[in-house]
N, CA, C and O atoms as a DFTB+ gen file, in Angstrom:
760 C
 N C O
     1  1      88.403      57.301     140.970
     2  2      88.266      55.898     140.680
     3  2      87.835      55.127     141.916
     4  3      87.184      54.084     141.842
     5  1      88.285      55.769     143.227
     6  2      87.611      54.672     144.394
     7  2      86.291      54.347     144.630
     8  3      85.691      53.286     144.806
     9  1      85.839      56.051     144.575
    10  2      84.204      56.269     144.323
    11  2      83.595      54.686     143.734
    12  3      83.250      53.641     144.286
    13  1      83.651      54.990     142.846
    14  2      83.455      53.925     141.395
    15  2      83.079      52.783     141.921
    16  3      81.933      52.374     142.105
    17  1      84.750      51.949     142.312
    18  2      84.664      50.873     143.108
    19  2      84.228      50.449     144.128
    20  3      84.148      49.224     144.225
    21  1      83.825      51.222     145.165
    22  2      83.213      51.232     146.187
    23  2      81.558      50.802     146.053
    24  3      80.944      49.890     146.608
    25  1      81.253      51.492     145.411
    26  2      79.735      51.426     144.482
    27  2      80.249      50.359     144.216
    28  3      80.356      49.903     145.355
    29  1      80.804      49.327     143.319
    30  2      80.647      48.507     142.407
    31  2      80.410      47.339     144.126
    32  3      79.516      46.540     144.405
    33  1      81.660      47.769     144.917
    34  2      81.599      46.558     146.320
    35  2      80.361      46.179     146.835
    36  3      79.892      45.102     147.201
    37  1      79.784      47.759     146.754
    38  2      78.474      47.848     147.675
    39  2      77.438      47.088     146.623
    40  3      77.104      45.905     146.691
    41  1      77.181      47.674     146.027
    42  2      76.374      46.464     144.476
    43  2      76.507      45.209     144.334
    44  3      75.509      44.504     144.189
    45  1      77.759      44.689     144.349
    46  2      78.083      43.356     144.170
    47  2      77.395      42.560     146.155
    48  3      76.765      41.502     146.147
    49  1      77.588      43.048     147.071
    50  2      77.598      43.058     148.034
    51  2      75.881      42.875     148.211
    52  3      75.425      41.894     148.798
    53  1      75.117      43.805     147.703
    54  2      73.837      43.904     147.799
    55  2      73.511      42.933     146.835
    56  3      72.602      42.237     147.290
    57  1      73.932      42.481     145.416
    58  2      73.634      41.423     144.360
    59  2      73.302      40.380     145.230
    60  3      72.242      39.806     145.479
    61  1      74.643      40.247     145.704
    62  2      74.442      38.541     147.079
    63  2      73.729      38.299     147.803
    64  3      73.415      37.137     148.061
    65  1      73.103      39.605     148.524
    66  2      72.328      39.327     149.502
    67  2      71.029      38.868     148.805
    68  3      70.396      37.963     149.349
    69  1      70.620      39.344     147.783
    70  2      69.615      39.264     146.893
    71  2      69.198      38.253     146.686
    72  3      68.030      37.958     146.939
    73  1      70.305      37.218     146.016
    74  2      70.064      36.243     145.742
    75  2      69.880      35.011     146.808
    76  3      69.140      34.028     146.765
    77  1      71.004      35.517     147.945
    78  2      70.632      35.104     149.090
    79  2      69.029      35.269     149.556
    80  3      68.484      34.200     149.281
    81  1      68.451      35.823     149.915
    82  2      67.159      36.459     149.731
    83  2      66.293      35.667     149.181
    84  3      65.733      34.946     150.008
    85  1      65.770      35.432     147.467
    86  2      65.496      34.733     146.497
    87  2      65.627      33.451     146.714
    88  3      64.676      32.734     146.402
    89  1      66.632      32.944     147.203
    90  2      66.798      31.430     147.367
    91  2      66.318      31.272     148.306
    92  3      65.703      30.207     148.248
    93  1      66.155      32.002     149.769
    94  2      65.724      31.999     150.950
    95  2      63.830      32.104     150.538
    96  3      62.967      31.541     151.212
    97  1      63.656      32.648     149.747
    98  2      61.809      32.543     149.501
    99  2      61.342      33.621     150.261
   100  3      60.189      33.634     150.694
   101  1      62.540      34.978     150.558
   102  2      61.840      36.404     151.223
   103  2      61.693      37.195     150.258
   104  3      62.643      37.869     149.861
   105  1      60.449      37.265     149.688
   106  2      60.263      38.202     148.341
   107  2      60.321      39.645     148.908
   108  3      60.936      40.523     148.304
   109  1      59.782      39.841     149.880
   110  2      60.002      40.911     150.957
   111  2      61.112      41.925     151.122
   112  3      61.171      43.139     150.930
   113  1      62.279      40.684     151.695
   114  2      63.316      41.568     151.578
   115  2      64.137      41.454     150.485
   116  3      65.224      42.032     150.462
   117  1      63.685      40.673     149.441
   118  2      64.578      40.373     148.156
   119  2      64.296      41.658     147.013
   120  3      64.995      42.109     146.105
   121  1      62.822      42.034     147.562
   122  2      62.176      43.584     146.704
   123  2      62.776      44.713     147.790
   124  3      62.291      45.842     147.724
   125  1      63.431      44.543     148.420
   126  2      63.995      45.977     149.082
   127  2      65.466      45.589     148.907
   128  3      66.269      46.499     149.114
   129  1      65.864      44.614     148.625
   130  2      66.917      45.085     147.929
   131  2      67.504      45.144     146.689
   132  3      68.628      45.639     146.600
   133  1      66.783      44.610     145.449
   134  2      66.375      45.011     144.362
   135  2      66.252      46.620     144.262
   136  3      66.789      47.408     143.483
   137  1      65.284      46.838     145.413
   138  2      64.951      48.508     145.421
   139  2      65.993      49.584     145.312
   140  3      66.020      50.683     144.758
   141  1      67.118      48.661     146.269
   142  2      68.376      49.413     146.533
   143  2      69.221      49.302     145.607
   144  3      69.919      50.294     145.396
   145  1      69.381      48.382     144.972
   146  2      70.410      48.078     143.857
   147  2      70.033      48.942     142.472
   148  3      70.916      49.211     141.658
   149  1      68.733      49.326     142.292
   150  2      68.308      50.455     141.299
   151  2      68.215      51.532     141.671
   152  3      67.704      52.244     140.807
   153  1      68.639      52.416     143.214
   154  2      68.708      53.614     142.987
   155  2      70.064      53.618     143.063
   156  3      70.518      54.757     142.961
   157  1      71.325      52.301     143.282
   158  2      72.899      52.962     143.009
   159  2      72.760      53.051     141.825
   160  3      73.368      54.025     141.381
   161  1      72.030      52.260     140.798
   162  2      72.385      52.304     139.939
   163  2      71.471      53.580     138.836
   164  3      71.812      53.794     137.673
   165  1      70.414      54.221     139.467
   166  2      69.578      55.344     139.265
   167  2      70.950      56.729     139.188
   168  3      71.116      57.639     138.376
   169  1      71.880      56.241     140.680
   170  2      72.230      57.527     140.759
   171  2      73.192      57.288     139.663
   172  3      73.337      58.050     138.707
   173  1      73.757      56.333     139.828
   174  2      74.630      56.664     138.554
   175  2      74.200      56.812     137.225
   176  3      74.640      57.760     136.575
   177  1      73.728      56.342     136.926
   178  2      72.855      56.964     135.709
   179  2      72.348      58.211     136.070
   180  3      71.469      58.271     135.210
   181  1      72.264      59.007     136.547
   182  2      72.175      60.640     136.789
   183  2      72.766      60.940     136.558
   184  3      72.663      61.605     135.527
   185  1      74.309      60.816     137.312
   186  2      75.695      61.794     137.613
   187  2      76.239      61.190     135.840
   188  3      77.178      61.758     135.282
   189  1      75.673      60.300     135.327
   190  2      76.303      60.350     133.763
   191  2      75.253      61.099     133.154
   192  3      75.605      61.710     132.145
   193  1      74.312      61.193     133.421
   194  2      73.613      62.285     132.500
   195  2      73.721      63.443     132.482
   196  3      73.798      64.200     131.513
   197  1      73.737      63.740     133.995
   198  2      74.054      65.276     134.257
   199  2      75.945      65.668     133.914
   200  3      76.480      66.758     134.119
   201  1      76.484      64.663     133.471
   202  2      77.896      64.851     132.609
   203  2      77.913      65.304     131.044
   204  3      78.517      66.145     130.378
   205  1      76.953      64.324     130.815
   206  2      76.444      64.315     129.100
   207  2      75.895      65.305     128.942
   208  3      76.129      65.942     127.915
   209  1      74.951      65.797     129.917
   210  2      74.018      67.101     129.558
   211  2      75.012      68.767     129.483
   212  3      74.931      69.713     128.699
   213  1      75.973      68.492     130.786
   214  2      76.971      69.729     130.517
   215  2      78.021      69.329     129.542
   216  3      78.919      70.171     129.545
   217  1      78.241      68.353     128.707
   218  2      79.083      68.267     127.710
   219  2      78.779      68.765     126.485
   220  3      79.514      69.427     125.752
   221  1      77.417      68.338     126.257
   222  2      76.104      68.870     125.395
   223  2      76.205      70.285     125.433
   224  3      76.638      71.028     124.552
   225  1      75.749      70.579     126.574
   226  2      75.712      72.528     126.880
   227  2      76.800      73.086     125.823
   228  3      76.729      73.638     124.725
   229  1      78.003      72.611     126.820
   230  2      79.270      73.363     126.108
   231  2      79.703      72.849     125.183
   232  3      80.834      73.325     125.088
   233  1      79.548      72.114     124.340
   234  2      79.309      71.824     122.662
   235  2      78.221      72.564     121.545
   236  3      78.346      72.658     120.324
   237  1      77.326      72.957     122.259
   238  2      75.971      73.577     121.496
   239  2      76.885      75.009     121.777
   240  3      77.260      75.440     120.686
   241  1      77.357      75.878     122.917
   242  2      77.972      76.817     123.460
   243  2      79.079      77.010     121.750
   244  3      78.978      77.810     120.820
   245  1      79.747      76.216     121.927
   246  2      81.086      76.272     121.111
   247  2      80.453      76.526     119.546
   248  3      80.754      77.376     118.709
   249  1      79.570      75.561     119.514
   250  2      78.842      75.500     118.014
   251  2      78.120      76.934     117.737
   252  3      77.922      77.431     116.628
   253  1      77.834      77.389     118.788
   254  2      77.222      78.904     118.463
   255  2      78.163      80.010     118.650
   256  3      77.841      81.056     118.085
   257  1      78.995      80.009     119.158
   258  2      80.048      80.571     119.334
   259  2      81.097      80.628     117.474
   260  3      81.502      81.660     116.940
   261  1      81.245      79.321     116.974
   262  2      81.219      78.698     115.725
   263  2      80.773      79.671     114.464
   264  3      81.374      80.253     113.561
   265  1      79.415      79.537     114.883
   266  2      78.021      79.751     114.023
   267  2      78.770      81.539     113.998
   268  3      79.159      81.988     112.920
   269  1      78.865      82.254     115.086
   270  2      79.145      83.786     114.819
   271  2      80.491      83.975     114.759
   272  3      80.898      85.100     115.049
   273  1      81.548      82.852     114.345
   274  2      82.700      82.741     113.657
   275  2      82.267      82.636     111.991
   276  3      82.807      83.247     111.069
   277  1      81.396      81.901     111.925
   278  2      80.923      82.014     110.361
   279  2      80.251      83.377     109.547
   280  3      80.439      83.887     108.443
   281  1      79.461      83.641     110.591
   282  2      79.050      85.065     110.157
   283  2      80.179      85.983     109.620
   284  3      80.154      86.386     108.457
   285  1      81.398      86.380     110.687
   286  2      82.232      87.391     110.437
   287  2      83.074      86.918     109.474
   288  3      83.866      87.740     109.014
   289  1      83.117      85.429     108.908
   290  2      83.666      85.110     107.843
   291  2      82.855      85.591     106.615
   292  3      83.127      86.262     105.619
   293  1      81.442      84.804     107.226
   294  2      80.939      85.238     105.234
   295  2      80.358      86.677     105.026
   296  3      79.853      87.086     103.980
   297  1      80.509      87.374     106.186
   298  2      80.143      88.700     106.017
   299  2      80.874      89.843     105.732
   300  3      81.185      90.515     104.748
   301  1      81.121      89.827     107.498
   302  2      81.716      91.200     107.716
   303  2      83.631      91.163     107.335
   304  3      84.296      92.198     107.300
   305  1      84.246      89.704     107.080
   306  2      85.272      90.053     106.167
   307  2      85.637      90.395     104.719
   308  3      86.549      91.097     104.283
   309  1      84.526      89.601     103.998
   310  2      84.393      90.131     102.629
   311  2      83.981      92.040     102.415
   312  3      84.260      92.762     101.458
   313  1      83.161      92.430     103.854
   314  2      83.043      93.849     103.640
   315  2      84.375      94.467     104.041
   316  3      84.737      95.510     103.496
   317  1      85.158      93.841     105.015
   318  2      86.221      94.701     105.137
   319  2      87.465      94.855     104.310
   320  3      88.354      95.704     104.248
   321  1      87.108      93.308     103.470
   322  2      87.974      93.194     102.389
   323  2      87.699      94.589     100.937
   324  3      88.486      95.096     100.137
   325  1      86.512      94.739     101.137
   326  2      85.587      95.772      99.970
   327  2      86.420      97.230     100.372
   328  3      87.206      97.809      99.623
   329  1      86.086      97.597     101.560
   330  2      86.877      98.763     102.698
   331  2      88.293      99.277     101.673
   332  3      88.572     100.201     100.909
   333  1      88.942      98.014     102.228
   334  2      90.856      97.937     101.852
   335  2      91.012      97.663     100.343
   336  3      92.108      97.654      99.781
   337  1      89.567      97.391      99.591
   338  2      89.965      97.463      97.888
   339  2      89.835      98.707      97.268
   340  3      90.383      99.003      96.207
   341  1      88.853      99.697      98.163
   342  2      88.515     101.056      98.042
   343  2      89.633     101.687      98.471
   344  3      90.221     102.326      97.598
   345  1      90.150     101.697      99.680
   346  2      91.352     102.385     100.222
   347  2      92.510     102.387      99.249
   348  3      92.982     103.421      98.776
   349  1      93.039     100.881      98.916
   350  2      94.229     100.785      97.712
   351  2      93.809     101.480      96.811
   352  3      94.653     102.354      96.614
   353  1      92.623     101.639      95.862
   354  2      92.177     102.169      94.599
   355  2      92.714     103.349      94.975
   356  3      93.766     103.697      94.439
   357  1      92.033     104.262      96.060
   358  2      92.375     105.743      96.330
   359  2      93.674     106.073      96.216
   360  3      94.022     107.117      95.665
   361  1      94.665     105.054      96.818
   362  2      95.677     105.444      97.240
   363  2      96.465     105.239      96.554
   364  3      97.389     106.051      96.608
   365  1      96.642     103.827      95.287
   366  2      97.041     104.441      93.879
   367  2      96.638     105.752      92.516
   368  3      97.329     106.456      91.780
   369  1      95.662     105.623      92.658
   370  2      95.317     106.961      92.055
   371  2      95.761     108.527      92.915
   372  3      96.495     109.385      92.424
   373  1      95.406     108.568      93.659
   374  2      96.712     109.207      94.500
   375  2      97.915     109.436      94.071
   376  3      98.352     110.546      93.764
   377  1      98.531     108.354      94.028
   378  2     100.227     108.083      93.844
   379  2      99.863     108.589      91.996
   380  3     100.361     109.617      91.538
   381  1      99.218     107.944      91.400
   382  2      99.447     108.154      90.222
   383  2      99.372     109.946      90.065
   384  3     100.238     110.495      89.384
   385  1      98.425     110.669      90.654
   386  2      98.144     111.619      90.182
   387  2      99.487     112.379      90.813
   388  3     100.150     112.981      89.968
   389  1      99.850     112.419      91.823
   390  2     101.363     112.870      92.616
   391  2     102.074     112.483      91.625
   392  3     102.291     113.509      90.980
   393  1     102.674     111.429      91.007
   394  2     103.701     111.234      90.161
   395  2     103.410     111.650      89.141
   396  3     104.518     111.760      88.615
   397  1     102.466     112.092      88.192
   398  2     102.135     112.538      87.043
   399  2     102.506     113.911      87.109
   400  3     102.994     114.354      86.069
   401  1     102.381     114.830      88.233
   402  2     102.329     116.560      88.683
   403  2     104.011     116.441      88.954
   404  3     104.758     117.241      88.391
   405  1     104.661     115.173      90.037
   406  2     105.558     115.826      89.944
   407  2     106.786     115.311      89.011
   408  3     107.965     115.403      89.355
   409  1     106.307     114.713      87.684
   410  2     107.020     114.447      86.366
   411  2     106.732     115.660      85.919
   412  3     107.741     116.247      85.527
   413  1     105.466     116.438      85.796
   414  2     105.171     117.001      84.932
   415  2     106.071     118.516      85.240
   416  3     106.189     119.331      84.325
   417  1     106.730     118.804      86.746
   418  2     107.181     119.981      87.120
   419  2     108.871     119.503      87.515
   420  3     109.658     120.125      88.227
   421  1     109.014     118.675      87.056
   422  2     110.384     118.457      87.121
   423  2     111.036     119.410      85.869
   424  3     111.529     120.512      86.110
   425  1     110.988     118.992      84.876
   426  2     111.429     119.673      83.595
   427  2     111.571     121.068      83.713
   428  3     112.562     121.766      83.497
   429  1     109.958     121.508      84.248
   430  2     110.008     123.184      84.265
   431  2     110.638     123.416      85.635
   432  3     110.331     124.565      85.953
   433  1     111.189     122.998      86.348
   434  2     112.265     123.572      87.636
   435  2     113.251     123.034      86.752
   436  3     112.988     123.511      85.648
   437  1     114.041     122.444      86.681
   438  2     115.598     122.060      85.630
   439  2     115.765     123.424      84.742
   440  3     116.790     124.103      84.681
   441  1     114.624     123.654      84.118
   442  2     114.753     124.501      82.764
   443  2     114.859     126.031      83.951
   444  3     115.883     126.707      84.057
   445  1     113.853     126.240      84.549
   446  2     114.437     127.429      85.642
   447  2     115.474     127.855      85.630
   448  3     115.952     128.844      85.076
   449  1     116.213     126.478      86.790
   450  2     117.122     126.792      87.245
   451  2     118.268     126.933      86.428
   452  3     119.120     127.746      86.786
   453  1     118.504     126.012      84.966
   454  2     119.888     126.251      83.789
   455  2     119.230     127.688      83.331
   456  3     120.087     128.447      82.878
   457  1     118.087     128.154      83.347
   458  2     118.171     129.888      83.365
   459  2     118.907     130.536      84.203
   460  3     119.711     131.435      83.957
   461  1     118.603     130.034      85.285
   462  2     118.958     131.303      86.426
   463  2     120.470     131.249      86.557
   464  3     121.110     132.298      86.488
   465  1     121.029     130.171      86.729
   466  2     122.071     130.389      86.085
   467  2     123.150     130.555      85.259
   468  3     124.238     130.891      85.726
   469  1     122.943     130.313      83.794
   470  2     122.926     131.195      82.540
   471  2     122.941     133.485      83.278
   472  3     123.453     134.602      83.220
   473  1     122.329     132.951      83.611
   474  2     122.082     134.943      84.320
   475  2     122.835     135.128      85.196
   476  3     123.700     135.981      85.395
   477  1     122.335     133.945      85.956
   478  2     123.771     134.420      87.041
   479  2     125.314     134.612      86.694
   480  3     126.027     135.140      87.547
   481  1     125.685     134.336      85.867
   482  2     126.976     134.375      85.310
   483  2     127.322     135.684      84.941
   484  3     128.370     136.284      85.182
   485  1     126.074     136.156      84.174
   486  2     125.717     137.509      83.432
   487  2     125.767     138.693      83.933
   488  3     126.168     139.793      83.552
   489  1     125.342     138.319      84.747
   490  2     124.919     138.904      86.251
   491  2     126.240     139.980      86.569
   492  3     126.568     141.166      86.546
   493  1     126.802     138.349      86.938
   494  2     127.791     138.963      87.837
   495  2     129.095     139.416      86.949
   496  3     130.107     139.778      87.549
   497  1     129.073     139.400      85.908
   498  2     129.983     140.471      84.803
   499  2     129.417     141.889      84.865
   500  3     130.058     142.933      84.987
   501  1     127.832     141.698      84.735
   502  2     127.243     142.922      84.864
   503  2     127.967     143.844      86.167
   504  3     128.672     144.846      86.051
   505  1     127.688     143.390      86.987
   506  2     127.986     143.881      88.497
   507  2     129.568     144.237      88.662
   508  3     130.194     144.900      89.488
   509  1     129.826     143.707      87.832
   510  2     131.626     143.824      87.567
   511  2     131.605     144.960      86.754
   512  3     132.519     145.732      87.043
   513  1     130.757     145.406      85.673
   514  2     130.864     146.276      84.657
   515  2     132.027     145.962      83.777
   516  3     133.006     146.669      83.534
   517  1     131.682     144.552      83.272
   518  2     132.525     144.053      82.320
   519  2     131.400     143.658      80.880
   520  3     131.502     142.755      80.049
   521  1     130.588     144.502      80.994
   522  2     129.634     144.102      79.828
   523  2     129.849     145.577      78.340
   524  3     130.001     146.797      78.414
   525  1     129.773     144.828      77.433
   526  2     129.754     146.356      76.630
   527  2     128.261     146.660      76.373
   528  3     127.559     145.874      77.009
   529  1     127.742     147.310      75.840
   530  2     126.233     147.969      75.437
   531  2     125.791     146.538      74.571
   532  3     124.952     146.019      75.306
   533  1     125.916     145.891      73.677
   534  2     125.523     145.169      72.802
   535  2     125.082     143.912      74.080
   536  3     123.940     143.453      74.066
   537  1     126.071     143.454      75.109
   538  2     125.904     142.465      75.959
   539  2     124.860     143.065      76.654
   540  3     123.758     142.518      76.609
   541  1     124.995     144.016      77.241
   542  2     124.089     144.666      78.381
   543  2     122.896     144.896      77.350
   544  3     121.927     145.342      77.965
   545  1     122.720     144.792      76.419
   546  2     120.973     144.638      75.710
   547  2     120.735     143.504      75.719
   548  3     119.560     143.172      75.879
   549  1     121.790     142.462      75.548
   550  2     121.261     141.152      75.170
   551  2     120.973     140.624      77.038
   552  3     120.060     139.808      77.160
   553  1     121.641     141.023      78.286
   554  2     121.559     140.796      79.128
   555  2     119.808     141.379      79.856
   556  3     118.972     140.720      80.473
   557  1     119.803     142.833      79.442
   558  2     118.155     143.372      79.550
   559  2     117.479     142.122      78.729
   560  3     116.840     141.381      79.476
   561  1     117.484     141.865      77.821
   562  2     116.440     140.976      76.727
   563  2     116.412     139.491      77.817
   564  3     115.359     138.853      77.844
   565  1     117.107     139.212      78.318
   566  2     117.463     138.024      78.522
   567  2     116.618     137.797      80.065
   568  3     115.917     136.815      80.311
   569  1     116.848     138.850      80.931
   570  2     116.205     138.932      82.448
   571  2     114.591     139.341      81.993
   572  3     113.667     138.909      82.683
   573  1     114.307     140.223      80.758
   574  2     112.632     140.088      80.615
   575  2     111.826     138.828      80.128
   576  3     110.669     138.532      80.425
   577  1     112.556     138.267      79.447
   578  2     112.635     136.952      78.796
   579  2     112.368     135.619      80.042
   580  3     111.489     134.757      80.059
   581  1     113.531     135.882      81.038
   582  2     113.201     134.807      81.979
   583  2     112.027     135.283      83.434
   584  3     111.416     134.450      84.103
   585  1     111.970     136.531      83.604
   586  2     111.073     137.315      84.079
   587  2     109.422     136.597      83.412
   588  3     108.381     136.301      83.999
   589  1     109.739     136.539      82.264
   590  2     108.008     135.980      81.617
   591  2     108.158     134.600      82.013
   592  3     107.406     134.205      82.903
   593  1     109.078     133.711      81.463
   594  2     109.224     132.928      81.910
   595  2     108.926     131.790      83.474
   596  3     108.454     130.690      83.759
   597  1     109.426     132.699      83.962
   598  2     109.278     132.461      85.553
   599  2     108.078     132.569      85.811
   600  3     107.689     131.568      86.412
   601  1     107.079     133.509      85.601
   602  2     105.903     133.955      85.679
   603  2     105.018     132.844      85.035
   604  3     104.225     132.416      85.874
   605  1     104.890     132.225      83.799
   606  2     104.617     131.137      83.011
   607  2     104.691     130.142      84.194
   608  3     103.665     129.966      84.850
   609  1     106.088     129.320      84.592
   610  2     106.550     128.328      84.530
   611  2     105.798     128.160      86.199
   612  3     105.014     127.247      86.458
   613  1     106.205     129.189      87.176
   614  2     105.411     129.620      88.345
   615  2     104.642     128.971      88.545
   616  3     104.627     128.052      89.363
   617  1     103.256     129.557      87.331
   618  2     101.709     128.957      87.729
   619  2     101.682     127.552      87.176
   620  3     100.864     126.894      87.818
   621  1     102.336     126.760      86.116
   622  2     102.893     125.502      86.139
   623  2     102.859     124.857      87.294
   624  3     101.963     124.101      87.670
   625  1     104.018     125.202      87.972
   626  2     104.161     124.967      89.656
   627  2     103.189     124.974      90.205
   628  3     102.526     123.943      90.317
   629  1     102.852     125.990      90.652
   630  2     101.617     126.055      91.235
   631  2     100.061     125.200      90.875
   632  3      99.250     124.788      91.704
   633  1      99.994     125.122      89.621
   634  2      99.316     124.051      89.613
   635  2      99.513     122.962      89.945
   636  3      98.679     122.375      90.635
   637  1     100.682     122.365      89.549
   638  2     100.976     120.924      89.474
   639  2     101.309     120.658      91.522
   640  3     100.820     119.721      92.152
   641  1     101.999     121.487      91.987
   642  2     101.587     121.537      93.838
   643  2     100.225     121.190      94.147
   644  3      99.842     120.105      94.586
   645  1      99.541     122.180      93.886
   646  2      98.070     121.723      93.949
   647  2      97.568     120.777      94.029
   648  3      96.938     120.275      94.961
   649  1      97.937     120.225      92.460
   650  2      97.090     118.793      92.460
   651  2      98.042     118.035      93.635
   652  3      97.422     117.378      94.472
   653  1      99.470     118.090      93.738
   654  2      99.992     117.350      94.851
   655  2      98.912     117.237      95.683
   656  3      98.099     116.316      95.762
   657  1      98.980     118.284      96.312
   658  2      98.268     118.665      97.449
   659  2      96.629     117.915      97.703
   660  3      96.177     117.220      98.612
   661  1      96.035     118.458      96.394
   662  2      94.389     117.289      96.292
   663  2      94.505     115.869      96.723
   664  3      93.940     115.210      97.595
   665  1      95.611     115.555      95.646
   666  2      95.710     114.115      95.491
   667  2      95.776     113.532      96.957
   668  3      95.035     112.614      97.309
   669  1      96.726     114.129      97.809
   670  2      97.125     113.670      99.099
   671  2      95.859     113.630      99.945
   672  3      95.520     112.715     100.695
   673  1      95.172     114.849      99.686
   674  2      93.689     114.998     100.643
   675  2      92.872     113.760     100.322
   676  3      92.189     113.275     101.225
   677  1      92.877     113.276      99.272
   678  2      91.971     112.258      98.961
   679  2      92.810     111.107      99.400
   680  3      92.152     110.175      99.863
   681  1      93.664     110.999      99.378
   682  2      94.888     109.732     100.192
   683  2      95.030     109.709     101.694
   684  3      95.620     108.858     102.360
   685  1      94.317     110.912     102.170
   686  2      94.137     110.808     103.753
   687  2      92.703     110.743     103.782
   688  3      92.317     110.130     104.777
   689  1      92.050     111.035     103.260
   690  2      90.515     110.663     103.351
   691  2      89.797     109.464     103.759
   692  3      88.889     109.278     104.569
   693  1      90.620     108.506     102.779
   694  2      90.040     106.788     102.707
   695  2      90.939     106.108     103.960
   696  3      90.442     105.384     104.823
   697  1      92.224     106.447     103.894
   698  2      93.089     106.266     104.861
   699  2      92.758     106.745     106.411
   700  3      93.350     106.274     107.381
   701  1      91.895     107.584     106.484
   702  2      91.182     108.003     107.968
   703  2      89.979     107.307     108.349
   704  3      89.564     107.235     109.505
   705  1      89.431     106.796     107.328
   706  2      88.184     106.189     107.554
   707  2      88.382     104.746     107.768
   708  3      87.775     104.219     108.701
   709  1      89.243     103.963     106.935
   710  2      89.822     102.871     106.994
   711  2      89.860     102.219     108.617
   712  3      89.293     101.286     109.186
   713  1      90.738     103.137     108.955
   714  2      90.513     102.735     110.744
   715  2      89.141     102.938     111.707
   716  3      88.805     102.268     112.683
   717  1      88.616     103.839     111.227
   718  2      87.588     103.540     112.167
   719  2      86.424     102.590     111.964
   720  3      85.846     101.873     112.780
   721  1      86.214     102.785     110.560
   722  2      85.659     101.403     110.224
   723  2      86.125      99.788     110.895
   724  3      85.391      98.905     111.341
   725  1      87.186      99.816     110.797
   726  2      87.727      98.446     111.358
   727  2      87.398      98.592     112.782
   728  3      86.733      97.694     113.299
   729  1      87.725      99.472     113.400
   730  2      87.464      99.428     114.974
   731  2      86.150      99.184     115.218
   732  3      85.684      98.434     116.075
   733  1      85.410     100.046     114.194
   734  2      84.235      99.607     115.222
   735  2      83.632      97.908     114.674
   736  3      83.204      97.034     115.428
   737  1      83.744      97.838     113.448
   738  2      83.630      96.441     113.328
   739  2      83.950      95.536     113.878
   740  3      83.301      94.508     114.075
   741  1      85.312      95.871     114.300
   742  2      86.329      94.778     115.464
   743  2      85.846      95.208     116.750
   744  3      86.588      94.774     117.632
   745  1      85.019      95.801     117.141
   746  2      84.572      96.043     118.138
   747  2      83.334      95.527     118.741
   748  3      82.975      95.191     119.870
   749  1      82.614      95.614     117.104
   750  2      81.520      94.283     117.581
   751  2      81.916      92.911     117.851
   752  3      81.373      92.210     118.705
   753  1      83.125      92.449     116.909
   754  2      83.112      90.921     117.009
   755  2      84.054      91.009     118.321
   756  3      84.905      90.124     118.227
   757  1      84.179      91.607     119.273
   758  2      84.942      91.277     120.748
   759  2      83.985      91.074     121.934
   760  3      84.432      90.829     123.054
C-alpha cells in the first residue's frame, strides 16, 4: 500500500507543478511534465495489466484443466462404469452357478453319508459276528447297493465340483482384469 501512495504524492506533486507551469505560460515545461505524469500513470497501467494478464493465464489454465475434468466425466467414467457392470454380471452368475452345484450336491452327500452309516452299524455287528446268514445277505446286498451308489453319486460330485470350479475361473477372470483396466485408466488421468 505505500508503493501506491507514494505514486499518488509524486502525481499529485507533479499535477501542481503543472498547473503551476500552465498558469506560468511555460508550455515547455508544462509538456514535460504532462510527459511525466503519463508514464506514472503508463506504468501503472502495465503492472495492472500484466496482473490481469496472469490472472487470465491461470483462469484459461484452470478452465482447461476443467475442460479434461469433463472429458473423464463424460467418458472415461461411464466406460468404467460399463467395466464394473460386466464384472458384477460375471460375478453373479458365478455365484448363481456355485449355488445351484452346491444345492444340487448337498442332498447327494446327506443321502451318502445316512448310507454309510446305516452300514456302519452293520458293519460293526458284522465284525462282531453277530449277524446270522439271512442278515449277512441282506448286509452283502446292501454294501453292493451302496458300492453302485457311491459310484453314481461320486460323478454327481464330481461334476457339480467342476462346475464350482469353472464358475470361479470365470469370477477371477473379470475380477483380474477389472484392476488393471482401472490402473491404467487412472493412470492416464494423473
Amino acid at each position: 500500500m505505500q508503493p501506491a501512495l507514494r505514486i499518488d504524492n509524486e502525481a499529485l506533486h507533479t499535477a501542481r507543478a503543472l498547473v503551476e507551469e500552465l498558469e506560468a505560460g511555460n508550455s515547455g515545461e508544462a509538456g514535460r511534465l504532462l510527459g511525466e505524469l503519463t508514464r506514472v500513470h503508463e506504468s501503472t497501467v502495465f503492472q495492472e495489466m500484466g496482473r490481469l494478464t496472469r490472472q487470465l493465464h491461470d483462469a484459461l489454465t484452470r478452465l482447461e484443466m476443467d475442460g479434461r475434468l469433463l472429458d473423464i466425466t463424460n467418458q472415461e467414467i461411464p466406460e468404467a462404469k460399463e467395466r464394473l457392470a460386466y464384472v458384477v454380471q460375471m460375478t453373479e452368475q458365478a455365484a448363481h452357478q456355485t449355488l445351484g452345484a452346491v444345492e444340487a450336491t448337498l442332498p447327494v452327500s446327506s443321502s451318502l453319508r445316512a448310507q454309510a452309516s446305516e452300514l456302519a452299524s452293520d458293519w460293526e455287528r458284522f465284525t462282531r459276528r453277530e449277524l446270522d446268514a439271512v442278515q449277512l445277505a441282506d448286509l452283502r446286498r446292501a454294501v453292493g447297493g451302496f458300492l453302485n451308489q457311491v459310484a453314481q453319486d461320486s460323478a454327481a460330485i464330481h461334476a457339480n465340483l467342476s462346475e464350482i470350479l469353472m464358475a470361479q475361473g470365470f469370477h477371477r477372470a473379470p475380477r483380474a482384469a477389472a484392476p488393471r483396466a482401472t490402473t491404467r485408466r487412472l493412470g492416464r488421468w494423473v
